[in-house]
N, C-alpha and C positions, 0 to 999 in steps of 0.2 A: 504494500500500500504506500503511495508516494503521497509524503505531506505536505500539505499547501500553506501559503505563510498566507496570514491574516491580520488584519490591521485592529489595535487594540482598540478594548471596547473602553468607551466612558468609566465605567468600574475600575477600570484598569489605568485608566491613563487621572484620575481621579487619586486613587494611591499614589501612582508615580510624585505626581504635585505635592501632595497629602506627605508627603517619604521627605523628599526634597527639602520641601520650606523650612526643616526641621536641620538642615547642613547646609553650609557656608558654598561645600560644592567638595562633593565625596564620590568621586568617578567610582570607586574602588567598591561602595557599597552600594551603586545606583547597579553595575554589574549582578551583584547579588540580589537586588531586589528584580533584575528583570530575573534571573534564572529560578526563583520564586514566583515569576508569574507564568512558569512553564511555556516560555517562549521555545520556538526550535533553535537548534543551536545555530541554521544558516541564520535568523535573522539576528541573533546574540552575535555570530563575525561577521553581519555588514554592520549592525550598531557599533562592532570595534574598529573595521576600519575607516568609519565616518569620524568616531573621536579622533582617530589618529590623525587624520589628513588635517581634521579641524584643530587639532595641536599642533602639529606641523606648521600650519599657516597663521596660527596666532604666533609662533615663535619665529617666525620668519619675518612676519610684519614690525614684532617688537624687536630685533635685531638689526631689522631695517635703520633705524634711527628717526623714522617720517612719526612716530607717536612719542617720544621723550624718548630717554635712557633709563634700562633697569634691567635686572636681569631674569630674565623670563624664568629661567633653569630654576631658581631660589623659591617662585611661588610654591605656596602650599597644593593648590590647583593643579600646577603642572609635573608636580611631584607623583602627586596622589594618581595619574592621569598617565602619567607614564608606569606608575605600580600597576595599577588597573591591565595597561594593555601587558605587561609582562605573564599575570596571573592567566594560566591556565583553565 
């Protein structure tokens, strides 16, 4: 039986929100709350490779020098975000 991905329901995207409000921005446990809402695992690896690109690109932007100086690598965020895609 071949599984078809499906787009979250209200309930579901209602937690996600409901999950979130409650962290600054915790890539690391947003992973675990979708693998708790028994998503499939393709849509869990394109959700990782969308953070990723979307990391990628926020670090590229702030390295650019075109939004001040800082160093991306130090946020909590970017920390947590690169742990996330590491975890298996």
């Amino acid at each position: 039986m071949v599984k078809t991905e499906r787009a979250l329901t209200t309930d579901e995207l209602n937690t996600i929100r409901k999950y979130a409000q409650g962290l600054r921005s915790r890539p690391k446990d947003i992973f675990a709350l979708l693998h708790d809402l028994e998503l499939s695992e393709d849509k869990i690896r394109h959700l990782r490779v969308v953070l990723s690109k979307l990391l990628h690109r926020y670090i590229e932007l702030v390295e650019s020098g075109d939004c001040g100086h800082w160093d991306p690598h130090a946020e909590l965020e970017v920390v947590e975000a690169k742990a996330a895609l590491e975890q298996e």
